[in-house]
C-alpha positions in Angstrom: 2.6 5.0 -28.8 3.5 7.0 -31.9 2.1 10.2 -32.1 -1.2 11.5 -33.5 -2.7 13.8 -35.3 -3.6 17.2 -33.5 -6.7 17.2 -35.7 -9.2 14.8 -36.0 -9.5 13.1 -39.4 -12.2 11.7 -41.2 -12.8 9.4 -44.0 -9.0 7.7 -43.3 -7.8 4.8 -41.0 -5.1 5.8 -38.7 -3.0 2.6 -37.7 -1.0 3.6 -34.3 1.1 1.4 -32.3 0.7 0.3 -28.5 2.7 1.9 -25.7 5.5 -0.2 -25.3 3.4 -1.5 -21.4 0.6 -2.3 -23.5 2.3 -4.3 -25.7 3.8 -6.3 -23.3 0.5 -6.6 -21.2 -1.5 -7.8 -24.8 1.8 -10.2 -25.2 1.0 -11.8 -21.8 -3.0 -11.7 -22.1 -2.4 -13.5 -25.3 0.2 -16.1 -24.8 -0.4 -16.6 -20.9 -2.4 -19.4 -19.9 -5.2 -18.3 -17.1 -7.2 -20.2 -14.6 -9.4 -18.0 -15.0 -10.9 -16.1 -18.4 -14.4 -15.2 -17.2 -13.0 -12.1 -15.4 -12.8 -10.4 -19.6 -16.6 -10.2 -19.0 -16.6 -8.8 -15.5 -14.2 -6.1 -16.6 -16.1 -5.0 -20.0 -18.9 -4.8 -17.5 -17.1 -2.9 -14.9 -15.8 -0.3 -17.5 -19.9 0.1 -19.0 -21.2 0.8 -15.4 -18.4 3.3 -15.0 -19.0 5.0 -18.0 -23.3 5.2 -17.3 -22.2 6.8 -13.6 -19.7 9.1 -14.7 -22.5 10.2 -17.2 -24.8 10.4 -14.5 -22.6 13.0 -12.5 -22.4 14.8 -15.4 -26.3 15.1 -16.6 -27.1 16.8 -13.4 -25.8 20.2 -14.3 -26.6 19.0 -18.4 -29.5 17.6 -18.7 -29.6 17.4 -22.3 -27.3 14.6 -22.4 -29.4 12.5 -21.3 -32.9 13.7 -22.2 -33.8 11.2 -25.2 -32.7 8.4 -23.1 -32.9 8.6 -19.5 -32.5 5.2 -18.2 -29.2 3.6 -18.3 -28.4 0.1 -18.7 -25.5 -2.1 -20.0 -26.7 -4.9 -22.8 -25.3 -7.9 -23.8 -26.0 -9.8 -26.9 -24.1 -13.0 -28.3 -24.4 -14.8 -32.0 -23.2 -18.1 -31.8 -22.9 -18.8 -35.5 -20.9 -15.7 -36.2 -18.6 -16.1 -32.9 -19.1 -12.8 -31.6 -20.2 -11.1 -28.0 -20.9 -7.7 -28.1 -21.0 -5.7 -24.3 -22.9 -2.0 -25.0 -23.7 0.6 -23.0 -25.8 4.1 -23.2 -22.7 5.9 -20.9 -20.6 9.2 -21.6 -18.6 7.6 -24.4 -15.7 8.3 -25.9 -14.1 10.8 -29.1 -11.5 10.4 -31.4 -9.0 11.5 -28.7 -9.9 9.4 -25.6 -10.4 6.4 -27.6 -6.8 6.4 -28.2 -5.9 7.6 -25.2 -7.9 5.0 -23.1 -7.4 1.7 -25.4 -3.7 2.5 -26.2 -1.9 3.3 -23.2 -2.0 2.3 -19.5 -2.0 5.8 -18.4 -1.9 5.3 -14.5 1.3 4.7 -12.3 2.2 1.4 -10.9 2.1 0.0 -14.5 5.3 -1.7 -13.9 4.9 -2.9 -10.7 1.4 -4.8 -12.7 3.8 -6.0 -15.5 6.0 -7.5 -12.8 3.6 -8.7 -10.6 1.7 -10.5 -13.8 4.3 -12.1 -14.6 5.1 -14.0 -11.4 1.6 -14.5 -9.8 -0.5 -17.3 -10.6 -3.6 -15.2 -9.6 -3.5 -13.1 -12.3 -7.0 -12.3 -12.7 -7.3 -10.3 -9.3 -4.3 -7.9 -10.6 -5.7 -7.2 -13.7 -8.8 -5.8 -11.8 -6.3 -4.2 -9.5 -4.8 -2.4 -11.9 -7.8 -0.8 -14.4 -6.5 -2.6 -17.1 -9.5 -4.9 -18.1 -10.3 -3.9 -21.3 -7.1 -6.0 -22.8 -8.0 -8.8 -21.1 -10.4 -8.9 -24.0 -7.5 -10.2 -25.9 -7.5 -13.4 -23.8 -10.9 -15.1 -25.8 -11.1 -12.8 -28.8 -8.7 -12.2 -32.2 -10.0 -9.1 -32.7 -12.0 -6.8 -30.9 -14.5 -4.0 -32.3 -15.0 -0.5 -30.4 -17.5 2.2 -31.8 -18.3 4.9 -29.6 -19.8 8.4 -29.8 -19.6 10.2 -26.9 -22.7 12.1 -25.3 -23.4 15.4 -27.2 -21.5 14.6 -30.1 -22.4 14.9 -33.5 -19.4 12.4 -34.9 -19.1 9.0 -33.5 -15.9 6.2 -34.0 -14.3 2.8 -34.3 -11.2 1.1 -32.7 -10.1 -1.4 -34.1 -7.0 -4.6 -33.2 -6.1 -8.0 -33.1 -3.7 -7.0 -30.5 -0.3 -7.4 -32.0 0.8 -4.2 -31.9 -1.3 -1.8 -33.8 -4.7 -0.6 -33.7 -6.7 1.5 -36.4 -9.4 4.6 -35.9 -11.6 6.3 -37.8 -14.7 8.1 -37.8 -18.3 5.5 -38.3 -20.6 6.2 -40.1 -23.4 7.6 -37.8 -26.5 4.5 -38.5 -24.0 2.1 -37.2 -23.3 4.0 -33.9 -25.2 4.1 -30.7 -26.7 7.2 -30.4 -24.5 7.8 -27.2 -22.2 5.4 -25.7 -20.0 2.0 -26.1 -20.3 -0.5 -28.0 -17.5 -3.5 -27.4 -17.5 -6.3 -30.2 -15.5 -9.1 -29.6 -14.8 -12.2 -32.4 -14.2 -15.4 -30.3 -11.2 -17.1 -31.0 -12.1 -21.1 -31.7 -11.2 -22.2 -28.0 -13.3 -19.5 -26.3 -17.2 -20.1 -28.6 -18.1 -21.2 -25.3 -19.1 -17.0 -24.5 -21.1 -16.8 -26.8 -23.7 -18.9 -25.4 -26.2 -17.3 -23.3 -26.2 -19.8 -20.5 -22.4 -19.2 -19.8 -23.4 -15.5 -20.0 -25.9 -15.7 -17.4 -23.5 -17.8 -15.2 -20.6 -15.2 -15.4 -23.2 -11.9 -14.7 -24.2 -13.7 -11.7 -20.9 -14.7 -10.3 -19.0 -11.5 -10.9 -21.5 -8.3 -11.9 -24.7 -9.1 -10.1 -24.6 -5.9 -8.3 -22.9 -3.4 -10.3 -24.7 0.0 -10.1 -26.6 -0.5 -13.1 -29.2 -2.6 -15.0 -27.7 -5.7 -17.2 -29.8 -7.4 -19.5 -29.1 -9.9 -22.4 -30.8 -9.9 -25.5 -31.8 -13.4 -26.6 -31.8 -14.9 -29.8 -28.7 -13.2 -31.1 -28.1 -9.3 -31.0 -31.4 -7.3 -30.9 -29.8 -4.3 -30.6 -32.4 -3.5 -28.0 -35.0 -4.6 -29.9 -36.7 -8.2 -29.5 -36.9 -10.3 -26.6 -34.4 -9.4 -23.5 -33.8 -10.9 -19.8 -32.6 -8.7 -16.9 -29.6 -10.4 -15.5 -29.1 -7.6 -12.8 -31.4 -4.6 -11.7 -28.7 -2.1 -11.2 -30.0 -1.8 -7.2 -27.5 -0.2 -5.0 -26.7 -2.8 -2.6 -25.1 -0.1 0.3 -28.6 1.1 0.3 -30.0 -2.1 1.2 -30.6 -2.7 5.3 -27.4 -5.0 6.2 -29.9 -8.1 7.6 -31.3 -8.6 3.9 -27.7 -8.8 2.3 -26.6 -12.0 1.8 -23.0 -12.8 2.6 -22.1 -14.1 -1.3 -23.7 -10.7 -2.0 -21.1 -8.5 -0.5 -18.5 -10.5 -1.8 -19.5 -10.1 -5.4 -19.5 -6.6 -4.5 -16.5 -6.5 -2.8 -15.0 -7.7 -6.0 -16.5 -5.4 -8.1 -16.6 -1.8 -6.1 -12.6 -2.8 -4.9 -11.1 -4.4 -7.6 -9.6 -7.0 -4.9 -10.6 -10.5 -5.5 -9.5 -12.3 -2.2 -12.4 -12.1 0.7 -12.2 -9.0 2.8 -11.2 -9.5 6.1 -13.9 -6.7 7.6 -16.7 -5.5 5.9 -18.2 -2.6 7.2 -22.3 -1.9 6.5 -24.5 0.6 8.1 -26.6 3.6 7.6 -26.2 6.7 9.8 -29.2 8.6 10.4 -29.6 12.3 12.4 -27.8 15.7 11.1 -26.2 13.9 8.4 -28.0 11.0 6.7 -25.8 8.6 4.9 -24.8 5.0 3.3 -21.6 3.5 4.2 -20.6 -0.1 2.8 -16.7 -0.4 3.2 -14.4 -3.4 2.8 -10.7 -3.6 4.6 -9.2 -6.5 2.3 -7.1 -9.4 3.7 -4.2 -9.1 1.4 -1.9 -5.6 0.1 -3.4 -4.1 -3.0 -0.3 -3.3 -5.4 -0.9 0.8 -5.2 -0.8 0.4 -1.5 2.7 2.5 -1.2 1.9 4.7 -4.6 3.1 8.4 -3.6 -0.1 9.8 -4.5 -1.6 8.2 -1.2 -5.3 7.8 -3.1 -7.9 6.5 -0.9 -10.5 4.0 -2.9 -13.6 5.1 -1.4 -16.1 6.4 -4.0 -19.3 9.1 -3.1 -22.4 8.9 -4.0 -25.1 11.6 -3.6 -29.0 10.0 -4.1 -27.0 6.9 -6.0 -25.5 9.7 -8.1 -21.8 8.9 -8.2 -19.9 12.2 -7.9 -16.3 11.1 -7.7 -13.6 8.7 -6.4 -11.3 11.7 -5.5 -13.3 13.0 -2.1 -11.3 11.6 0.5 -13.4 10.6 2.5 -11.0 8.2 4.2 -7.3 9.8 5.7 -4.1 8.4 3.8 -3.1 5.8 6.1 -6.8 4.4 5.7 -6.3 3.9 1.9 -6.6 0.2 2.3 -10.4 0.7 2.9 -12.7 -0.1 -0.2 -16.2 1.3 -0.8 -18.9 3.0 -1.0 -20.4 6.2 0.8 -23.8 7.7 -0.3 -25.0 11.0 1.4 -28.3 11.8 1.3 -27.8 15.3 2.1 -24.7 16.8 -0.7 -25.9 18.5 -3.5 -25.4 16.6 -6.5 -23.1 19.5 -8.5 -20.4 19.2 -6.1 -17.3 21.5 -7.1 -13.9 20.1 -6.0 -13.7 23.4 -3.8 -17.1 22.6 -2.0 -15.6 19.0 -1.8 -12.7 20.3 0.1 -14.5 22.7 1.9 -18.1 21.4 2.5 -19.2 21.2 6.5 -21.3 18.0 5.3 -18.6 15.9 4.0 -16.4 16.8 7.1 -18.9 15.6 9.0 -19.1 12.5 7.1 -15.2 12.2 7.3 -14.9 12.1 10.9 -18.1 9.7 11.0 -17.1 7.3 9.0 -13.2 7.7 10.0 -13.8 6.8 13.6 -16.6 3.5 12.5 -13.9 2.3 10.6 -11.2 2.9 13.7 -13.9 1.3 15.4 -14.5 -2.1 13.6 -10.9 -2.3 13.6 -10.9 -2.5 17.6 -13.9 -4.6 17.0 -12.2 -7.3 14.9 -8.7 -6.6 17.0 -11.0 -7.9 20.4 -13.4 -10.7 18.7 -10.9 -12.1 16.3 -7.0 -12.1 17.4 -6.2 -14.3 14.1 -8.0 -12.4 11.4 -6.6 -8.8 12.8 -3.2 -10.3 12.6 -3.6 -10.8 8.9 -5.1 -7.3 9.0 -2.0 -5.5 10.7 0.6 -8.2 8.6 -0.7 -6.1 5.6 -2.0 -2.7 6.7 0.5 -1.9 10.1 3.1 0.6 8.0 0.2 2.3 6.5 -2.3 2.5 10.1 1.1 3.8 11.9 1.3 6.8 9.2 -1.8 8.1 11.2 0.1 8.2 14.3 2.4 10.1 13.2 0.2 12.2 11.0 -3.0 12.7 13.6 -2.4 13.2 16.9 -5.9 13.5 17.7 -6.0 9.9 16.4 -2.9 8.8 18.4 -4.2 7.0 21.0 -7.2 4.8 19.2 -4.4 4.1 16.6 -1.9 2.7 19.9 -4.8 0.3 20.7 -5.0 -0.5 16.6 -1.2 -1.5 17.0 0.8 -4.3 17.4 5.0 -4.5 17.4 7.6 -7.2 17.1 9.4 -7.3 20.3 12.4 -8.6 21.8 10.3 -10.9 23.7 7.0 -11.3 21.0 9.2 -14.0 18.7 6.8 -14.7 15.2 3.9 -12.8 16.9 2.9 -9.8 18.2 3.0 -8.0 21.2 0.3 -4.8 22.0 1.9 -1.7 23.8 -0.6 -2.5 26.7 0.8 -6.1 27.3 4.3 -3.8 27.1 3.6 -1.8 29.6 1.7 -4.5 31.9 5.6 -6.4 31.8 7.8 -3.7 32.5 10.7 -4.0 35.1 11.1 -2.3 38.8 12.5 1.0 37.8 11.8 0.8 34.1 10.8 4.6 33.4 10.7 4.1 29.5 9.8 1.8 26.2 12.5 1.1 24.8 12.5 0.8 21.2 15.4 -0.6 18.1 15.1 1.3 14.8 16.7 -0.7 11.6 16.0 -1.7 8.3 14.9 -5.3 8.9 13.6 -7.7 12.5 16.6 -10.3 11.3 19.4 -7.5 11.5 17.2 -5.6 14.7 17.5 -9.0 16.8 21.6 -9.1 16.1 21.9 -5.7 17.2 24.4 -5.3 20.1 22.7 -2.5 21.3 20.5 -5.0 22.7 22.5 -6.8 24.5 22.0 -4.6 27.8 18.7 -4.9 28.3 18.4 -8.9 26.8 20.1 -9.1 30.1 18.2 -7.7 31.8 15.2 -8.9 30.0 13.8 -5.5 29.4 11.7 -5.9 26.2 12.1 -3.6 23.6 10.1 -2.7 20.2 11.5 -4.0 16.9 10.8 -1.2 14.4 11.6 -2.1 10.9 8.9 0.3 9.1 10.6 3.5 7.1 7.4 5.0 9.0 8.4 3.8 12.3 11.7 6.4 12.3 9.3 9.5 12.5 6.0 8.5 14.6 8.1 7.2 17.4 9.6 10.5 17.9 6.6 12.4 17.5 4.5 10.2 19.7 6.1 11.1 23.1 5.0 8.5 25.0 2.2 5.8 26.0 0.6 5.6 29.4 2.6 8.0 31.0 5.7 6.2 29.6 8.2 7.9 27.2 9.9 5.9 24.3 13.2 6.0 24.2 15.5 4.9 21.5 18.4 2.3 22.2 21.0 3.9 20.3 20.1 7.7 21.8 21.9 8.8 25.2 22.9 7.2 28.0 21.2 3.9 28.2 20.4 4.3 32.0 20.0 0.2 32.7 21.9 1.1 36.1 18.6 1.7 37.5 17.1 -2.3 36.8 19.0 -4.6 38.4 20.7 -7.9 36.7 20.0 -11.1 37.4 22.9 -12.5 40.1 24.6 -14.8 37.8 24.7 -11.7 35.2 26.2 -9.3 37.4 30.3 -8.4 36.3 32.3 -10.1 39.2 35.0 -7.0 38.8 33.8 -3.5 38.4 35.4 -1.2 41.0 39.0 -2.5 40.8 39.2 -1.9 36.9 37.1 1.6 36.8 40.3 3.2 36.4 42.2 1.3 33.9 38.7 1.9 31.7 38.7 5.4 32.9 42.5 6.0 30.8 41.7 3.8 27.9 38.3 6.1 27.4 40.6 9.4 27.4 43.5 7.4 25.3 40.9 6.8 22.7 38.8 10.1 22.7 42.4 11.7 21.8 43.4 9.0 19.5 39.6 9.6 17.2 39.3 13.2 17.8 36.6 14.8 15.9 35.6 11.1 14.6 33.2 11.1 17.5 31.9 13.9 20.1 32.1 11.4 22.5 34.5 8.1 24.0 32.5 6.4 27.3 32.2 3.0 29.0 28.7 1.7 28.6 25.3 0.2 30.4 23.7 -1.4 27.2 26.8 -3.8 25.9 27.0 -7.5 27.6 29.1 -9.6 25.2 29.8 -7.1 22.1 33.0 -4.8 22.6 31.9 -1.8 20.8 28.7 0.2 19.6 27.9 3.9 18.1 25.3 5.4 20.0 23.8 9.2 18.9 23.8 12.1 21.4 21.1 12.9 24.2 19.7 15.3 22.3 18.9 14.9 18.4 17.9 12.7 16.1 18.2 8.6 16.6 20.8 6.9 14.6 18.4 5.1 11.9 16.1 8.4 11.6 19.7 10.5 10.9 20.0 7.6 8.4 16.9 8.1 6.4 17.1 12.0 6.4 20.5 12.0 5.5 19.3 9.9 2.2 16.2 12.0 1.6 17.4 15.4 2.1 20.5 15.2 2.6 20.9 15.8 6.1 24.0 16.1 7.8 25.2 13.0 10.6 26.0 14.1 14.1 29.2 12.8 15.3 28.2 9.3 16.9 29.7 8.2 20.7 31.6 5.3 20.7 30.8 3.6 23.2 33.0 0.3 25.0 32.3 -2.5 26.7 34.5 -2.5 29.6 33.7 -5.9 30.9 34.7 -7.8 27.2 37.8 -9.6 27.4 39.7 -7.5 24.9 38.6 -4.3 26.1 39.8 -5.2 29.5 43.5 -6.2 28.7 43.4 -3.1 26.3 42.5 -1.2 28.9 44.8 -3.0 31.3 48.0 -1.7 28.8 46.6 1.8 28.7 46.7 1.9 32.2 50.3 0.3 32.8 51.8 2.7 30.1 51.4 1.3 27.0 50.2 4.4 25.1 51.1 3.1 21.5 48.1 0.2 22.0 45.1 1.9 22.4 45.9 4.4 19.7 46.8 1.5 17.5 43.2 -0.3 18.7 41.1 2.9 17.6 40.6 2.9 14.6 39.8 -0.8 14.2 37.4 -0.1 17.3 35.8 2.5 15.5 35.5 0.6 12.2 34.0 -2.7 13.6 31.3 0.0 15.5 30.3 1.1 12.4 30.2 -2.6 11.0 28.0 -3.4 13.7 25.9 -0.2 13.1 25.4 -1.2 9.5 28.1 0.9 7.9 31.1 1.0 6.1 34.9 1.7 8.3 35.0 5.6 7.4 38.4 4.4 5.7 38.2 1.0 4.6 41.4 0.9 3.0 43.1 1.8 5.8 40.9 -0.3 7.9 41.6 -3.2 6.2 45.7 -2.4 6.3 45.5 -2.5 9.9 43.4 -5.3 10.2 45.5 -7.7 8.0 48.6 -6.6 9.9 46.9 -7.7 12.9 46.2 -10.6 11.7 49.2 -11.3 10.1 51.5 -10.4 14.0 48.8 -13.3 15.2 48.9 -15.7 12.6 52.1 -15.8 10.5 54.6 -17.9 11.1 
């Protein structure tokens, strides 16, 4: 956007340019066909109920701001033979600054990720709500759209004016022509959209999408009354969380599901009930079915707004922990003060309380749903499972009510999933741990020949593609008296469970020593390459893997700090399969004196390891040399 003007000027237009993201957005709003354009009005309604609540908040500790007009409501008028629909409120308004700020830039992160995702999805209308970026989806019915505002307790009021092409103009309006506090949102009808201005489509669309926003909606009939004349109430501003959950009708919550969360696919839980005692509260929550697009946003932000007495005080309490940021909502306390300081929200004994309340009902509906309704959960845990696992690594005192919560891809689970009681319940005569496969993705997990040890032995083991996954698992010690233990970490210990008899190598003693010289010939051969050279438990049909040390870090976790903070790797173990068919006449030549092969074989051991691990040869170059010459003694000639 180009710059403004440090001062505010009036008597002058000033024409300003989009932000480049707007542009684009307007572009798409524009030149997109939709399914669905209704969802402009939901959104101009949306951001008119916002503006009276935030007002609200702020006429508690100023009651002059309110005090020649108390009751707030949003209106809606149309005129049919001009082509126009006009959306006004009595809210906090806006001033010559945040009208450019607010209508001329998408000033929120994720904006690309929108831009992106708007462009591929057919469902466009639940991103724009997503995202907070209704107000241009004015642009889909109208040519040019009409903003006068005057913000409360301000003497000078404005206008914003586009036809969304690229510029906007502002400049100050003339005081008759501005509501004495508040928004007024004029939009001229393009010829395909007339349709809006007719009061029966209004009516339809209020009903379908806005019928339980937080405040009063009426319609003034007969054209624009500007309050004045005859009006209908489309919606009475009640505050449906406040409502006891047997007079709420099913359609009811969804409508305000939609509103309240910005998610427009049918929640998979909804959560409704009012606790009464020391602290007496409202709680209507929402866990949607599908991944809203901030899910993985740094910032963490929970969704969850407070209300104090219907008072909205702010969307920024936290009511819910981070990995419960899914959750939608609504919690009203009856017993906050209503001047709430963002100290005493961090601080207060009341909203603690609340916390741990309404943390442990929504843990709880989760368990609920997870017993009554195997399918629905799935969905639940398909979306939510990276972001629920954050809290077992991040609350311990949350840890176990968070293992019953998850589920895990297994080695023996195939498309579904497996919980760690079921685990437990199948583990093998002398199992002492869960066992679990770090990596980057199931397909590459299920390949890994570190798993080849205890397929045969059909030990299950947890398949743990989540980024997250690297840290709880180490922090989480254990799970019914059972420890998890990595696959790639120390000695695998599979000694202990027995193989099935047609799995059991028919020659072990007789070529112990012949694998015995080849381990020393190749520990001297890599030298500081590894810390370690050893014959190994967890490889049936692959020759070669890297594990990491006893002690220490897992090999995937080494991998993720090494790339975040630059961590230094430990030296891996190679370790060698001594019952593969090259390994054995390797071994075989090490033993009868042929010194030259195995120091020949070592670096092309330790290179494919590494392929197998996921990495590059340390030397690829030289790798590659001593591969083709390999190849070339096999195959030339």
């Amino acid at each position: 956007m180009n710059e403004t003007k440090d001062t505010e000027t009036a008597g002058t237009a000033e024409t300003l340019s989009f932000e480049a993201e707007v542009s684009r957005l307007l572009h798409l709003m524009v030149h997109s066909v939709y399914s669905n354009k209704d969802i402009f009005l939901r959104e101009l309604i949306s951001n008119a109920a916002d503006a009276c609540e935030r007002l609200r908040h702020l006429s508690v500790t100023d009651a002059s701001l309110v005090a020649d007009d108390p009751a707030f409501r949003i209106l809606l008028a149309a005129d049919k033979e001009a082509g126009t629909l006009t959306v006004a409120d009595n809210g906090i308004g806006m001033d010559h600054g945040e009208l450019i700020a607010n209508l001329g830039t998408i000033a929120r992160s994720g904006t690309r990720a929108f831009l992106e995702g708007l462009e591929k999805t057919e469902d466009r209308s639940a991103l724009i709500g997503q995202f907070g970026v209704g107000f241009y989806a004015s642009f889909m019915v109208a040519d040019k759209v009409e903003v006068v505002s005057r913000r409360a307790g301000d003497d000078r009021a404005w206008s914003w004016k586009s036809d969304g092409l690229g510029t906007f103009t502002v400049e100050e309006a003339p005081l008759e022509a501005a509501p004495a506090r508040g928004t007024r949102v004029v939009l001229h009808l393009n010829e395909e959209s007339r349709d809006y201005a007719k009061e029966g489509t209004i009516e339809r669309i209020v009903r379908e999408y806005s019928a339980h926003v937080p405040i009063p909606i009426v319609l003034a009939l007969g054209g624009e009354s500007g309050g004045e004349g005859e009006e209908r109430q489309l919606a009475d501003g009640s505050a449906l969380w406040r409502k006891p959950k047997s007079e709420v009708k099913p359609e009811e919550l969804k409508d305000f599901y939609g509103h309240i969360g910005g998610q427009y696919d049918d929640p998979a839980i909804t959560v409704h009930y009012r606790a009464e005692g020391r602290q007496e509260y409202s709680v209507l929550l929402f866990v949607p079915s599908s991944k809203p697009f901030d899910l993985f946003d740094p910032n963490r932000k929970g969704r969850v707004k407070l209300y104090v007495r219907r008072v909205f005080i702010t969307d920024d309490a936290e009511i819910l922990p981070p990995w419960l940021r899914f959750v939608r909502g609504v919690v009203d306390s009856d017993d906050l003060p209503l001047n709430l300081s963002r100290e005493m929200l961090q601080n207060n004994p009341v909203l603690d309380a609340i916390r741990r309340g309404v943390t442990n009902r929504v843990i709880s509906e989760l368990e609920k749903c997870a017993e009554k309704d195997a399918e629905t959960y799935a969905k639940v845990w398909d979306a939510f499972g990276p972001v629920i696992k954050e809290g077992i690594y991040e609350d311990p005192e949350k840890r176990d009510a968070l293992f019953k919560l998850a589920r895990f891809r297994t080695t023996k689970s195939g498309d579904g999933w497996r919980t760690l009681a079921e685990i437990v319940a199948d583990l093998k005569e002398n199992q002492t741990a869960l066992y679990y496969a770090l990596g980057d993705d199931l397909s590459t997990l299920k390949r890994s020949p570190h798993l080849e040890g205890y397929r045969a032995r059909d030990v299950e083991v947890l398949l743990l593609a989540d980024p997250v996954d690297a840290f709880w698992v180490r922090t989480a010690l254990g799970y019914d008296g059972k420890p998890f233990q990595s696959v790639t970490q120390g000695v695998a210990d599979l000694d202990k469970i027995a193989l099935p008899e047609d799995e059991k190598p028919k020659e072990e003693a007789a070529e112990a020593g012949e694998t015995a010289s080849l381990v020393t010939a190749l520990k001297a051969s890599l030298g500081e390459a590894v810390s370690d050279v050893r014959a190994s438990e967890r490889l049936s049909q692959s020759p070669v893997c890297l594990v990491a040390p006893d002690l220490g870090y897992d090999r995937q976790l080494e991998k993720l700090l090494a790339q975040q903070e630059g961590a230094m790797l430990s030296k891996p173990i190679l370790e060698i399969n001594p019952r593969h068919a090259m390994i054995k006449s390797l071994a075989a030549k090490t033993a009868s004196g042929d010194k030259a092969a195995a120091g020949e074989a070592a670096e092309l051991l330790f290179g494919l390891a590494r392929i197998l691990d996921g990495e590059a040869p340390a030397d690829p170059v030289e790798f590659s040399a001593k591969l083709t010459a390999l190849m070339t003694d096999r195959f030339a000639g």
